[in-house]
Structure formats: C-alpha cells, structure tokens
C-alpha positions in Angstrom: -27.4 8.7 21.0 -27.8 5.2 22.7 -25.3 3.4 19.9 -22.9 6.7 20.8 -23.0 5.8 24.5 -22.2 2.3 24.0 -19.5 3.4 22.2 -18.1 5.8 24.6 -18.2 3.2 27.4 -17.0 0.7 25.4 -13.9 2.8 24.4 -13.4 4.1 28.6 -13.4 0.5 29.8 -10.1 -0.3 29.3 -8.8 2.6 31.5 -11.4 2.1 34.2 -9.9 -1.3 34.4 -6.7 -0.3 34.7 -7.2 2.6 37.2 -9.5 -0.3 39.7 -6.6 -2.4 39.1 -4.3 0.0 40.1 -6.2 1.6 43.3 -6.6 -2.0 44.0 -2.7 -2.7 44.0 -2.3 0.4 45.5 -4.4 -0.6 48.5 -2.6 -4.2 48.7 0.3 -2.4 48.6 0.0 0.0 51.7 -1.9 -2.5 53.9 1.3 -5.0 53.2 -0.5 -7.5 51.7 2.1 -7.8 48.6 5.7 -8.6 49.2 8.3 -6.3 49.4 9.4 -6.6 45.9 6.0 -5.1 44.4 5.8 -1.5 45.0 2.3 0.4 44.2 1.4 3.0 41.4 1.9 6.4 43.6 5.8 4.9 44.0 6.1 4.1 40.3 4.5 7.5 39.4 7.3 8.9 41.9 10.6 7.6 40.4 9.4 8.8 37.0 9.1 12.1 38.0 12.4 12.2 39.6 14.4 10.0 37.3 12.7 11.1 34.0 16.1 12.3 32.6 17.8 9.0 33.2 14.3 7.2 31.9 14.3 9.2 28.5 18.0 9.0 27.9 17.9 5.5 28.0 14.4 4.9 26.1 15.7 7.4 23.2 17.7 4.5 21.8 15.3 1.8 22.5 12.8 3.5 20.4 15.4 4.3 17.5 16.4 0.7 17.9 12.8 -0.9 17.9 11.2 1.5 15.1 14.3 0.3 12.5 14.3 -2.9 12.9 10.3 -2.5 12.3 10.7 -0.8 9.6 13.1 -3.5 8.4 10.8 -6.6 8.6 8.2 -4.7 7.0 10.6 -4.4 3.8 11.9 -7.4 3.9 8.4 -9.2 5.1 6.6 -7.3 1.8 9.8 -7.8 -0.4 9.1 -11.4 0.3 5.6 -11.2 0.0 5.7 -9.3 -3.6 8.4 -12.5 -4.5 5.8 -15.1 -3.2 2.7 -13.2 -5.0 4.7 -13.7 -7.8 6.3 -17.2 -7.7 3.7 -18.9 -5.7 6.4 -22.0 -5.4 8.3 -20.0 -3.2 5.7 -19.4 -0.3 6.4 -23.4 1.2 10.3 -22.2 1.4 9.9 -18.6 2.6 7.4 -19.2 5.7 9.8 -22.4 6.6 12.3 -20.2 6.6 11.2 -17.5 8.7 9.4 -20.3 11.0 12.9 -21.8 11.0 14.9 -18.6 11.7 12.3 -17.6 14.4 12.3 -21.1 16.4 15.8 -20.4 17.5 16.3 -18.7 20.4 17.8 -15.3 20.4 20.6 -16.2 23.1 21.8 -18.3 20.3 22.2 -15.5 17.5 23.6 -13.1 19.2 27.1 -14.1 19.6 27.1 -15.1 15.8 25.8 -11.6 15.3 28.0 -9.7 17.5 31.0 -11.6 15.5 29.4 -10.5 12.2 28.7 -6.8 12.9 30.4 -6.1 16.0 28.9 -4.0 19.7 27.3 -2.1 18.0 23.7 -0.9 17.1 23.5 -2.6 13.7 23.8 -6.1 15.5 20.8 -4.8 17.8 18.6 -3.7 15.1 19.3 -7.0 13.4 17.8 -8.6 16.3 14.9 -6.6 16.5 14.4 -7.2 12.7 14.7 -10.8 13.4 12.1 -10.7 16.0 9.7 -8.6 14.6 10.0 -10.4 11.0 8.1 -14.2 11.6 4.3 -12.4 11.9 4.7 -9.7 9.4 6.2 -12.0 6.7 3.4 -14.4 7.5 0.7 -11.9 7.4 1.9 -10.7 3.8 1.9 -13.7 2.4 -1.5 -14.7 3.5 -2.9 -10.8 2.9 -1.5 -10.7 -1.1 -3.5 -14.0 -1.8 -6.6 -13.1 0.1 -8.5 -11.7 -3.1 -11.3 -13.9 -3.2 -12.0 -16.4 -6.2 -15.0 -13.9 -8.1 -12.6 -10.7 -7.9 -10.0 -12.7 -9.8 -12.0 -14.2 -12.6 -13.2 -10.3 -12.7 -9.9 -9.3 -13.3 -9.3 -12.0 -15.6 -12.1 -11.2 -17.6 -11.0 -7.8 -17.7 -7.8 -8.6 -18.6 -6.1 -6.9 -16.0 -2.2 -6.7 -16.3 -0.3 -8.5 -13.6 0.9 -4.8 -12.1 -2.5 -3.8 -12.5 -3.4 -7.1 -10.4 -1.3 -6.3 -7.9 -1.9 -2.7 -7.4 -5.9 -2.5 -7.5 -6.6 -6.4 -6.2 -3.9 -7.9 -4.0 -2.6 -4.9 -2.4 -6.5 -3.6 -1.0 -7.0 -7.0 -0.1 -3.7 -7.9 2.1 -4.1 -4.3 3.5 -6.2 -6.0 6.8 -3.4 -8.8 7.1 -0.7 -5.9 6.9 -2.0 -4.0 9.6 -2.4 -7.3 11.7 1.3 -8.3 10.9 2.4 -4.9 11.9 0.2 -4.5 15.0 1.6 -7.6 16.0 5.4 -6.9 15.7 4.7 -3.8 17.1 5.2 -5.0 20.6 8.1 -7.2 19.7 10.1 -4.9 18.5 10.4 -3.4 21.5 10.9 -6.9 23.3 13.6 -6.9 20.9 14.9 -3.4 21.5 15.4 -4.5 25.3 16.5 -7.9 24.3 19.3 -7.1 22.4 21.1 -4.9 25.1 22.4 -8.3 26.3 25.0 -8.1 23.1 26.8 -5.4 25.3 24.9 -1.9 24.7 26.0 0.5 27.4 22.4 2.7 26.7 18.8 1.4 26.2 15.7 1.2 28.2 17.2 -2.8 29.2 20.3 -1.3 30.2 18.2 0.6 32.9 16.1 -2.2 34.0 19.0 -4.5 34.3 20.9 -2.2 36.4 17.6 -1.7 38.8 17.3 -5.5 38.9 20.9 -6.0 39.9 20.9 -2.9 42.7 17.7 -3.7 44.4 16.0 -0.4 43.2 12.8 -2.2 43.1 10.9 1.3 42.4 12.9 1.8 39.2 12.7 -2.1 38.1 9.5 -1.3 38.0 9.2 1.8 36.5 10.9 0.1 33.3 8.6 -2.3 33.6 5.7 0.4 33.2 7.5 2.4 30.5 8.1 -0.7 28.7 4.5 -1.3 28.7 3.3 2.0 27.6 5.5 2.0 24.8 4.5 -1.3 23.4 0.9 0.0 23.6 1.4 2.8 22.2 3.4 1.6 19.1 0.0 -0.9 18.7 -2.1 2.2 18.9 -0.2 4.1 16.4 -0.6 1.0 14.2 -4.2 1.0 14.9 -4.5 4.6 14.0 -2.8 4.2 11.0 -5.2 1.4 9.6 -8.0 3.6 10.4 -6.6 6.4 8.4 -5.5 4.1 5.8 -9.0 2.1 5.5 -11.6 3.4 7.6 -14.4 2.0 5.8 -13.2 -1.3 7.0 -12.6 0.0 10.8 -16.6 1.4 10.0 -17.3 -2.0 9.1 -16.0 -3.5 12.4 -17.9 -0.7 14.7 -21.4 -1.5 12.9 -20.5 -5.2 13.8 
C-alpha cells in the first residue's frame, strides 16, 4: 500500500506543479506584477473556449503535418539503421550525414525546398522529416548494436541465421533506443510542423500564432503557445504509452528501480 502511494504521488506531482505554477501566475497576473504582454491562465482558458473553431481548424494540419513527417524519419531512420546493422562501414557515413544535414539551419532549406516541391504540404512534411530525422536515426543505430557481447556468441553458437539475428537479438534489444529516438522527435515534429508555415502555408497552428503576434492579440499568442505545448506532450505521452504496451516488462523494470 505504501509502494502504491508513492507511486500515486509521484505520478500527481507533475500536475500539482503545474496547477501552483499557474495559480501563482495567475496571482502575478491580477495584482500587475507581470507586464502587459503575459496574460494569466483564466484569459488563456478564455480565448480557447471562444476561438476553439479557429484553434482546431488551424491545429488539424499541424498535426497531419507533424505525425507524417514522424512517421517518415522513423522509415527512413530504421531503413538506415537495418543498412548500417548490416554493413557496419556505413554507420561513420550515415550519422555524419544526418549530423551534417541537421547542423544547417532550416531558414536555409526551405527556399531550396520550396523550389524543389513547390507551396505546398510536401515541402512542409519534408521539413518536419528533416527535423525529426537526426535523434531517431541516431537512436537506431546505437539500439540494433546494443545486444551485448554473451547474447551474440549465444547466437553464434547456435548458429542463428542473420534474419534470425536480427529479428529475435537486435530488434528486442534496440526496442529501448527506438522508443527514446521517437520520444524525442516527438516534440520536434511539431516544432517542425509550426516551423515550416514560414515556406508560405495559408493554415497551420503557426499561421495562427504568427497572425496573434503581428495583431497584438496577446491572449491568442498565447493560447498557441499553450496548445502547442499540450500537443508536444501529448505526442511524448502517446510514445510513452506505446513503449509500455510494447515492452512493459522493461517499464516494470524501471518502476521497481
């Protein structure tokens, strides 16, 4: 019963925090302690009751455009994983690469992106994908190679085929680092999502901020702000569930540590 409270509290602190925090800014707020340009939770909560039509049609394609390009870079990052596990001389190239090709500022592809594919969605799900690619690639590579020494030389000894390698040693074993990777690029993805309305999108949860930022609505600048938030919490927590479905004996292991 004890270990079950611990848990329980351990689980509820989070929100606790962020309900003190927010009575707190809500307090700083109406005794005009903050400037002008911070508004407090009860205004926040107001605009998206009142503007949650013009909040969900633009969020509608920043969360088609952020779960794509998601999707993408985890193809392509365990495409390039599944290449590496197999030609170990290509994992120096492929994380150079992808460091490369994730050093270089967005603002920079863009143009050559919007020239390639056009104002369209393609070019922003190609950012996204971009975005989102550096920490999943990196994770897979590291996850299909994370067997350790004895289970190899077991499945040597049993002489394991390679697909039989691959399927019942690498592929349990990089499952951790896949789930990191992905819990990771969750966030980004929508960073990229709002990004990549700069390439001229006329819809997106971006588009809405920008047009706040630019009319002085302060209460919907930050609204987006909050929506943005949730949304890249909640695509980590549907991560995290899905690595507890997909290996709960490891998310055991964690909770007994």
């Amino acid at each position: 019963m004890v270990k079950g409270l611990a848990s329980l509290l351990r689980g509820a602190l989070p929100f606790l925090l962020v309900i003190g925090l927010s009575l707190l800014l809500e307090a700083a707020v109406r005794t005009g302690v903050t400037p002008r340009t911070i508004v407090g939770p009860s205004r926040i909560f107001e605009v998206l009751v009142t503007d949650w039509r013009d909040i969900w049609f633009n969020v509608e394609p920043t969360l088609f455009t952020a779960s794509t390009g998601l999707l993408i870079a985890a193809g392509l990052s365990f495409l390039l994983g599944f290449l590496v596990y197999g030609f170990g001389a290509l994992e120096a190239p492929v994380l150079t690469i992808a460091a490369v090709l994730t050093s270089i500022p967005m603002i920079a592809i863009a143009p050559a992106l919007n020239t390639l594919l056009g104002l369209s969605m393609a070019t922003r799900v190609a950012i996204t994908t971009v975005i989102c690619a550096f920490p999943m690639i990196v994770a897979t590579v590291q996850g299909l190679s994370a067997a350790s020494r004895g289970s190899r030389e077991l499945f040597t000894v049993l002489a394991a085929s390679p697909w039989q390698r691959f399927r019942m040693l690498a592929l349990p074993s990089a499952l951790p680092y896949l789930f990191l990777g992905a819990k990771i690029a969750a966030p980004l993805s929508l960073l990229g999502a709002m990004v990549a309305v700069w390439t001229g999108a006329e819809q997106g949860l971006g588009v809405y901020m920008i047009n706040a930022m630019f009319s002085l609505n302060i209460g919907q600048l930050w609204a987006s702000v909050f929506v943005a938030c949730a949304l890249s919490m909640a695509g980590y927590g549907f991560i995290a569930l899905g690595e507890t479905l997909a290996a709960p004996n490891q998310s055991a292991d964690r909770e007994r540590l």
